[in-house]
C-alpha positions in Angstrom: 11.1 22.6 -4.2 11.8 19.1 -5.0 8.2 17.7 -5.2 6.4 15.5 -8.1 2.8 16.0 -8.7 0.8 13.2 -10.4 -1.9 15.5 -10.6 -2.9 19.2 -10.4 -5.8 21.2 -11.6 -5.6 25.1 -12.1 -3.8 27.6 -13.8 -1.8 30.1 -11.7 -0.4 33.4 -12.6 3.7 32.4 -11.4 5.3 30.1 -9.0 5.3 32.0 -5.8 1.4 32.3 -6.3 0.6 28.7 -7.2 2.5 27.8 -4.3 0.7 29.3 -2.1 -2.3 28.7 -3.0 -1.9 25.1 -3.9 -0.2 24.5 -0.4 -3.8 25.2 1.4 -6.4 22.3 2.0 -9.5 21.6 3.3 -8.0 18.3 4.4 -4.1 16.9 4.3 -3.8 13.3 3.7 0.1 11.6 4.8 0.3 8.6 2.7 -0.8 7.8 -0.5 -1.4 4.5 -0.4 -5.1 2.6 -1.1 -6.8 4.3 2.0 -5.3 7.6 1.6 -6.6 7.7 -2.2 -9.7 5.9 -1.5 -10.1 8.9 1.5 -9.6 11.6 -0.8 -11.8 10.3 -4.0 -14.6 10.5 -1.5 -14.0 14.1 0.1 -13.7 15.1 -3.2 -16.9 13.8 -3.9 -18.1 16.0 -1.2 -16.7 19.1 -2.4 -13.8 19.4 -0.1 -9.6 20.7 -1.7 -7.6 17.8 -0.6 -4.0 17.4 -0.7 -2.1 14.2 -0.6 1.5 13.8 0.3 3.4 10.3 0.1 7.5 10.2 0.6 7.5 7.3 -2.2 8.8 7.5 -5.7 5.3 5.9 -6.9 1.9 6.1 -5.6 0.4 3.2 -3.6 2.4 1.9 -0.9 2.3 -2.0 -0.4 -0.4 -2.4 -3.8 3.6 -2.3 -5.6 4.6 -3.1 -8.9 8.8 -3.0 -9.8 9.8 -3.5 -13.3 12.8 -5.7 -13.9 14.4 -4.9 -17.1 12.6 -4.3 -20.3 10.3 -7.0 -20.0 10.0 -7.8 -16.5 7.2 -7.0 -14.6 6.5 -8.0 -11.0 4.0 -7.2 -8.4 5.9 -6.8 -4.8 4.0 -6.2 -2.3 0.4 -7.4 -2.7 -0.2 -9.9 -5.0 -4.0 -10.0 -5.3 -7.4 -8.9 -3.3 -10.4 -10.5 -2.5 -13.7 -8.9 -1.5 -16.3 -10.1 1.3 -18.5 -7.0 1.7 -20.7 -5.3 -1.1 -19.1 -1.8 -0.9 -16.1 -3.0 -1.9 -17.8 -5.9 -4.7 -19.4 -2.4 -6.1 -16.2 -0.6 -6.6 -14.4 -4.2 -8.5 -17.3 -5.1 -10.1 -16.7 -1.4 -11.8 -12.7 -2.2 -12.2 -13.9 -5.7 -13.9 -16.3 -3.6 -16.3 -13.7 -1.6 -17.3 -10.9 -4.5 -17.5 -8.7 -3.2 -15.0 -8.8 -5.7 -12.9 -9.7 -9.3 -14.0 -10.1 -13.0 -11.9 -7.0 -14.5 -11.1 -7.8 -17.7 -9.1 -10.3 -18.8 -7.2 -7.8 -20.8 -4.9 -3.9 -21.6 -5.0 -2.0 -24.7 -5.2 -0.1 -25.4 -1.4 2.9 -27.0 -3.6 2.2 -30.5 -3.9 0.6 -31.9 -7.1 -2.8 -32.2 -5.8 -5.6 -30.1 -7.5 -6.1 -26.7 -6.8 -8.9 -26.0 -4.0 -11.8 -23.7 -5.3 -13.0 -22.3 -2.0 -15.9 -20.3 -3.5 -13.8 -16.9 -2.7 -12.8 -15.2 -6.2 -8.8 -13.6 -6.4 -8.4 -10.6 -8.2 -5.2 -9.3 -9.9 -4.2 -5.9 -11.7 -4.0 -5.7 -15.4 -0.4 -4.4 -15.7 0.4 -5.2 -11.9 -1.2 -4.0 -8.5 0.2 -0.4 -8.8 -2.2 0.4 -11.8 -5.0 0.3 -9.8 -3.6 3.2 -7.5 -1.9 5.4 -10.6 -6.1 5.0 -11.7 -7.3 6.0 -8.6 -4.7 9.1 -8.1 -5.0 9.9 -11.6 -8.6 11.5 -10.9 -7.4 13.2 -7.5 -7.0 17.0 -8.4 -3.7 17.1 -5.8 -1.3 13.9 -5.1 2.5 14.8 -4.4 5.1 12.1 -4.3 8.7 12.3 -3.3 7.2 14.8 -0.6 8.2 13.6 2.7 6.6 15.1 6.0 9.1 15.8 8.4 7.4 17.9 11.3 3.7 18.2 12.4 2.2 21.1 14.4 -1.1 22.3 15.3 -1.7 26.0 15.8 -4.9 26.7 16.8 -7.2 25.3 14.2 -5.1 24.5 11.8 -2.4 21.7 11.1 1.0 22.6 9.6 3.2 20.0 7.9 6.4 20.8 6.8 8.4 18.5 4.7 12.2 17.8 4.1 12.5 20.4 1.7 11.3 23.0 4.2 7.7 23.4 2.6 4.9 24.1 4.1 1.2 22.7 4.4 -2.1 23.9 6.5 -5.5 22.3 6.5 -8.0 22.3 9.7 -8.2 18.7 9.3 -5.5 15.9 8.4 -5.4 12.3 7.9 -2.8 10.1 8.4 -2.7 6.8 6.9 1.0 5.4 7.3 1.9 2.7 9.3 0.6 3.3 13.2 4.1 3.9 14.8 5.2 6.4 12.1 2.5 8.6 13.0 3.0 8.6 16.2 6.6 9.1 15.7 5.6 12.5 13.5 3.3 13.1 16.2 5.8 13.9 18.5 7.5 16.1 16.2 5.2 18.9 16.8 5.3 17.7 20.4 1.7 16.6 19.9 0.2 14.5 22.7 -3.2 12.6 22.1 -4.8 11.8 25.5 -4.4 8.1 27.7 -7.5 6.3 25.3 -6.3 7.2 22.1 -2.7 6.2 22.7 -3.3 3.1 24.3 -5.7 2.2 21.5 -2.8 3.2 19.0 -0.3 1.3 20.4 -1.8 -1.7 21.0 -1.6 -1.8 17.2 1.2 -4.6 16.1 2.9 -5.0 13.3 5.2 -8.1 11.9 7.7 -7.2 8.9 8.1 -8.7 5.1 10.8 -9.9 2.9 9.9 -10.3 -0.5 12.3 -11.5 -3.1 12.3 -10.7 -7.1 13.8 -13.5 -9.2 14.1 -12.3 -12.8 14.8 -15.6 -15.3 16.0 -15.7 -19.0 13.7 -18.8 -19.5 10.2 -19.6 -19.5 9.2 -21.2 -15.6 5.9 -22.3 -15.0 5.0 -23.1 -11.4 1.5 -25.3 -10.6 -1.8 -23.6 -11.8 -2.5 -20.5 -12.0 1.3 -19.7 -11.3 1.5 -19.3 -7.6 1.8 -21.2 -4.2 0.5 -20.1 -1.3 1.4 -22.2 1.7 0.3 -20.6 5.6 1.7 -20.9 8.4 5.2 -22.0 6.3 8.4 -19.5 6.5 7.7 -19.1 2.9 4.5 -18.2 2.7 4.0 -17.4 -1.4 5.7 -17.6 -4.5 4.0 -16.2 -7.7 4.8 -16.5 -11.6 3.9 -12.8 -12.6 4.4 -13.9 -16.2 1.1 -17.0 -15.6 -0.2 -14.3 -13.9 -0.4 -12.6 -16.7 1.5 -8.6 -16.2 4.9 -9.4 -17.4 6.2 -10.6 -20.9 9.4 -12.3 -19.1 9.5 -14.8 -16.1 9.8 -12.9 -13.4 8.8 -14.9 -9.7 8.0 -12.9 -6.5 8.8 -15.3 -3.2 7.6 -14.1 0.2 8.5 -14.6 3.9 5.9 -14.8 6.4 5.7 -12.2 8.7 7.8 -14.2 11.6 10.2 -16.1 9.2 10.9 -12.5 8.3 11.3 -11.2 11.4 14.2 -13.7 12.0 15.7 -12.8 8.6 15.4 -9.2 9.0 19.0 -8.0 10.3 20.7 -10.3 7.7 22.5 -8.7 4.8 20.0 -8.5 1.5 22.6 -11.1 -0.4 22.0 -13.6 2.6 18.0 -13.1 2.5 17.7 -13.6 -1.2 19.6 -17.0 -0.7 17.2 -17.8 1.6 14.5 -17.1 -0.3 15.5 -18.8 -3.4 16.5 -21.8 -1.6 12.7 -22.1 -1.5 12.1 -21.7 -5.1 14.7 -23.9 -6.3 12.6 -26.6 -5.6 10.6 -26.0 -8.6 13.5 -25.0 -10.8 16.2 -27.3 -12.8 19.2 -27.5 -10.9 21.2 -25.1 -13.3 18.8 -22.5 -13.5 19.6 -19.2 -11.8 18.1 -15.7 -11.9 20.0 -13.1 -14.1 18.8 -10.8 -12.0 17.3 -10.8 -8.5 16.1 -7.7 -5.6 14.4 -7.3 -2.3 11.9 -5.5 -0.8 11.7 -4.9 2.4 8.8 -3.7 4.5 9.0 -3.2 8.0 4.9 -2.5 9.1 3.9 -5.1 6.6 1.1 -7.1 8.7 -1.0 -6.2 11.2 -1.0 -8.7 13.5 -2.8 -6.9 16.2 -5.7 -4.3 14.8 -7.8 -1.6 15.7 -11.3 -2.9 15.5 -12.6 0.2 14.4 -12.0 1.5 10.4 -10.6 4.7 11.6 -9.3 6.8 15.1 -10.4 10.0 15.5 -8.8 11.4 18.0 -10.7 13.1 21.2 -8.4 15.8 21.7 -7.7 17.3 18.5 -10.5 18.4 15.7 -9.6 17.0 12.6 -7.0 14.7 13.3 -7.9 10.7 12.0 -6.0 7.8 11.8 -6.5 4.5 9.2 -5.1 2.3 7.7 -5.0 -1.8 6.7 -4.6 -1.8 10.6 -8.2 -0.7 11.1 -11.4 -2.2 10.9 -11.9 -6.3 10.3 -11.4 -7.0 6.7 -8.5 -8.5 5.3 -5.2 -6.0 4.0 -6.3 -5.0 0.8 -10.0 -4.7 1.6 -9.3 -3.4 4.9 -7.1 -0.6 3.3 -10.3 0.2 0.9 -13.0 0.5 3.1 -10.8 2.2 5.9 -10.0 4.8 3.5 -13.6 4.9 2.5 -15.6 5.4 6.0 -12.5 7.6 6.6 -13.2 10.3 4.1 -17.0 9.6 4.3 -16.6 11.0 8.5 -14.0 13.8 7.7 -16.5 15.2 5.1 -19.1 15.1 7.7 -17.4 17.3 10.1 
């Protein structure tokens, strides 16, 4: 069939059989980033079959983590959380128990040799980059499937039916989808699936800006200002973190990042062109003759939110069992937001 699983519990008797049966839910989750494995940890907790289906190679979405050669390590999406409510304290204080996580910063450097400013708000990282967090999370899930990409949604009558591109099939009575706003609609409309005036208007009012982030892989030990990253707002580069100070990669591999308008502008350019733009920003803290041996980008077109739904989750009016969330939903900031969407989420699913 062309699927991965990370994941799967039960013993069946031949293929045909566990394909079957294993293709039936209680609940489908699209995506399998933080909020759809944060959803389905807690409808397992009530006792419901879930089923998880991300297009990705890896689990996790933006909470990304790239090798870069043997050695090379580098976190490119996210580069670390922090927490402002005591739902989501209770879940790191947990991670920080059991050394997953650990305490980064507690502020960044803006690029100028001035001290660091310690703002009271903790920064937390991922031992062995962000992604290990969601391999940890999906890792207890009885059902995650990557390179499983839904093509077509339907509903017939109670049930939802996703197919994917290899022509395999799906049903649950409910289904969440957690990708990025627009690319749920747009697999909406596959199925020719309309959601009444509120809902859509509440969807797409829902922005988004895009993000370029750069990998710079060096055969020499760089240090940037304490704790190894800058973080300047509001500048068209808006970070650039030492993974190495930071602690998940044995060589010196620096992540740069375009804010969400700077890359915007950038986006159309060829990925050779982008890079030079972004290391034109790092070379100020490098030696003239210093270049990368090796250097990649990421794109990601639904990076930030810009404009969000101030609820955690949409159910929609129209159609039982069909949810929306995301790091576009609810108040807190991306990573947080992505938790405690995916939380409330599978806490109301369960409940219906």
């Amino acid at each position: 069939m062309g699927h991965s699983w990370v994941q799967y519990m039960g013993d069946f008797p031949n293929t045909e059989e566990r394909l079957e049966m294993t293709n039936n839910a209680d609940v489908l989750i699209i995506g399998g980033g933080f909020t759809g494995l944060m959803a389905a940890t807690r409808l397992e907790h009530h006792g419901k079959r879930v089923m998880v289906l991300d297009k990705g190679r890896s689990i996790g979405g933006r909470m990304a983590t790239r090798r870069l050669g043997e050695r090379g390590v580098a976190d490119h999406g996210a580069q670390f959380f922090t927490v402002r409510t005591p739902l989501f304290q209770s879940f790191v204080d947990h991670w920080l128990e059991s050394k997953l996580v650990f305490l980064w910063s507690m502020g960044w450097s803006s690029g100028s040799l001035a001290p660091v400013t310690d703002d009271g708000h903790p920064r937390y990282a991922v031992s062995n980059g962000m992604n290990a967090l969601m391999k940890q999370l999906a890792s207890a899930l009885q059902d995650v499937r990557i390179n499983t990409e839904v093509s077509q949604l339907q509903a017939h009558g109670s049930q939802w039916q996703a197919t994917d591109t290899q022509g395999a099939v799906y049903h649950a009575p409910m289904i969440l989808l957690t990708p990025p706003v627009p690319q749920s609609l747009a697999l909406l409309e596959t199925g020719r699936i309309t959601l009444n005036a509120e809902d859509r208007e509440q969807l797409n009012a829902i922005e988004y800006l895009p993000n370029l982030t750069g990998l710079f892989a060096f055969d020499r030990d760089l240090r940037l200002p304490p704790p190894g990253a800058v973080q300047r707002r509001g500048a068209p580069i808006s970070w650039i973190g030492n993974n190495k100070q930071k602690g998940i990669s044995e060589d010196t591999v620096i992540t740069v990042q375009a804010d969400g308008t700077y890359s915007a502008q950038l986006w159309e350019d060829s990925d050779d062109r982008i890079l030079n733009a972004l290391f034109t920003d790092l070379r100020v803290y490098l030696s003239e003759d210093v270049m990368p041996r090796e250097s990649q980008l990421k794109r990601w077109r639904y990076a930030y939110a810009t404009h969000k739904h101030p609820q955690p989750y949409l159910l929609a009016q129209d159609h039982h069992g069909l949810m929306f969330a995301g790091d576009a939903f609810g108040t807190e900031s991306r990573v947080e937001g992505a938790f405690t969407s995916g939380y409330l989420a599978g806490e109301a699913l369960a409940a219906l």
